[in-house]
C-alpha positions as CSV (number, residue, x, y, z in Angstrom):
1,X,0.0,0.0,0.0
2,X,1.2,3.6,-0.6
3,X,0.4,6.9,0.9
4,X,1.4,9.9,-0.3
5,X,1.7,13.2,2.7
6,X,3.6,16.2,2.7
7,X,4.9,15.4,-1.1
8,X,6.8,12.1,0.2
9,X,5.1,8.7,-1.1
10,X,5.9,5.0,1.2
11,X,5.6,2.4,0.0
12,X,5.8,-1.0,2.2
13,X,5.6,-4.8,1.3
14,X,5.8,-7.6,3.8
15,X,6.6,-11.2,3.9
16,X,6.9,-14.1,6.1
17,X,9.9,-15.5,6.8
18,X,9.2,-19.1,7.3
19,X,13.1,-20.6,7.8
20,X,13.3,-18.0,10.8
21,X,10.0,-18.7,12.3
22,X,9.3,-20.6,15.2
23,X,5.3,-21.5,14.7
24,X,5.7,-23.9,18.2
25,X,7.1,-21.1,20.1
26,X,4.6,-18.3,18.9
27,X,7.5,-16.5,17.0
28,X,6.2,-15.2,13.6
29,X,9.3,-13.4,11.6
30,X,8.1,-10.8,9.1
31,X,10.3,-8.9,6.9
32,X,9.0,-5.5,5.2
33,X,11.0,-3.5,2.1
34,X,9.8,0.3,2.5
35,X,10.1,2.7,-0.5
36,X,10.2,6.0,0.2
37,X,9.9,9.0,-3.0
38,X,10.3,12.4,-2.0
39,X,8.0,14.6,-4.2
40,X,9.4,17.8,-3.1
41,X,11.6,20.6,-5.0
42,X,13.7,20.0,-1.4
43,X,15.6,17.4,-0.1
44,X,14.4,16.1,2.8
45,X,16.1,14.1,5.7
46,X,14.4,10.9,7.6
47,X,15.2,11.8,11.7
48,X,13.0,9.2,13.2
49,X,11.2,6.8,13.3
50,X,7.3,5.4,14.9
51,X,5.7,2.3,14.2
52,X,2.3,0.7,15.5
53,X,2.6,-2.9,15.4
54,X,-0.7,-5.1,16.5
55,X,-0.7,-9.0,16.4
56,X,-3.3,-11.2,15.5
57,X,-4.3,-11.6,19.3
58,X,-4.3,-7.7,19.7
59,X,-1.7,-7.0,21.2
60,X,0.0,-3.6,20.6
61,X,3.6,-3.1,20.7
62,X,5.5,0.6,19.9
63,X,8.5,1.3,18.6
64,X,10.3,4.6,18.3
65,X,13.9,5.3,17.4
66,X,16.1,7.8,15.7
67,X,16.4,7.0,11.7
68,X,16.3,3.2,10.0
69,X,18.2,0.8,9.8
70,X,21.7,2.6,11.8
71,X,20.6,5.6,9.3
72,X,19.3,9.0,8.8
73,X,18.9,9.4,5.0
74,X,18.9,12.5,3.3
75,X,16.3,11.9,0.6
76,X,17.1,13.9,-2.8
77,X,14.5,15.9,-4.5
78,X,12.8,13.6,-6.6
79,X,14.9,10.9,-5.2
80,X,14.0,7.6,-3.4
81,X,15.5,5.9,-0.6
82,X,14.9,2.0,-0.6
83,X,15.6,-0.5,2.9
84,X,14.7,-3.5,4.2
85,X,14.2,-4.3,7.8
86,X,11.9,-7.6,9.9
87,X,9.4,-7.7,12.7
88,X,8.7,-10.7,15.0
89,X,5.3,-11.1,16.4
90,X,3.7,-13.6,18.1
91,X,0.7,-14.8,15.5
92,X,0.4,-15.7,12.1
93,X,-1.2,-12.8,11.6
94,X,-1.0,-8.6,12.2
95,X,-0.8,-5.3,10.9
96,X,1.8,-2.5,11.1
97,X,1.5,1.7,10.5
98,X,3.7,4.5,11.5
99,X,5.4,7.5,10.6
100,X,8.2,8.8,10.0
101,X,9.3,12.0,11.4
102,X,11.3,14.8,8.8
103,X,13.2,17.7,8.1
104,X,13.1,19.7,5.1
105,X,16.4,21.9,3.8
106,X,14.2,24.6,5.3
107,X,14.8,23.0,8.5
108,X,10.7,22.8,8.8
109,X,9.9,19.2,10.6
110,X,6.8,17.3,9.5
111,X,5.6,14.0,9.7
112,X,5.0,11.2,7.3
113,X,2.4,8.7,7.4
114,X,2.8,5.1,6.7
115,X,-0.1,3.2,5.9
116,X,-1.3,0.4,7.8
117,X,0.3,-3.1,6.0
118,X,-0.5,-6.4,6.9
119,X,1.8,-9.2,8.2
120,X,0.6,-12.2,7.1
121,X,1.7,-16.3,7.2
122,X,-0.8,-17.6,4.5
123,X,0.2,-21.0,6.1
124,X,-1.3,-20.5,9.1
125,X,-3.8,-18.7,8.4
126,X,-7.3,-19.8,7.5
């Protein structure tokens, strides 16, 4: 799913990790490739980051942190920055949404929304 807010668009895809999993212990391990396009005549820099993360049992865990991934990107006008990253939860199934907090060359700070994505183990799943 993609969302496009303040000019940037995200894009995020998830799969389930099966070799990683352990289904007997409750471990699900997703992994999720984000896209991110800045839209804007300005670069843009990625400074944190928030993420909602429910499992199939409703459970809710957060998850803030500065940048992704070790990094704090500086996202080119027109330009797209591209990582990969994984998520454990404790059912075959969940959902995940966020943001992401940034800062233009103006040094204005917004926020970009991430769309709610779902983590899902068709396996186990009915």
């Amino acid at each position: 799913m993609s969302i496009k807010n303040n000019n940037i668009s995200i894009k995020v895809h998830s799969n389930f990790i099966r070799d990683r999993s352990l289904p007997e212990n409750s471990i699900f391990l997703f992994s999720y490739d984000v896209v991110i396009k800045n839209h804007n005549l300005f670069d843009v820099q990625l400074l944190s980051r928030y993420w909602h993360i429910q499992d199939g049992n409703g459970v809710v865990e957060e998850v803030r942190g500065p940048g992704v991934i070790g990094l704090k990107p500086v996202i080119k006008s027109d330009g797209i920055f591209k990582y990969s990253s994984f998520c454990p939860i404790k059912t075959p199934f969940g959902v995940m949404k966020g943001s992401y907090k940034m800062r233009s060359t103006k040094e204005e700070v917004f926020e970009a929304k991430i769309a709610t994505f779902i983590l899902r183990a068709n396996e186990y799943v009915n």
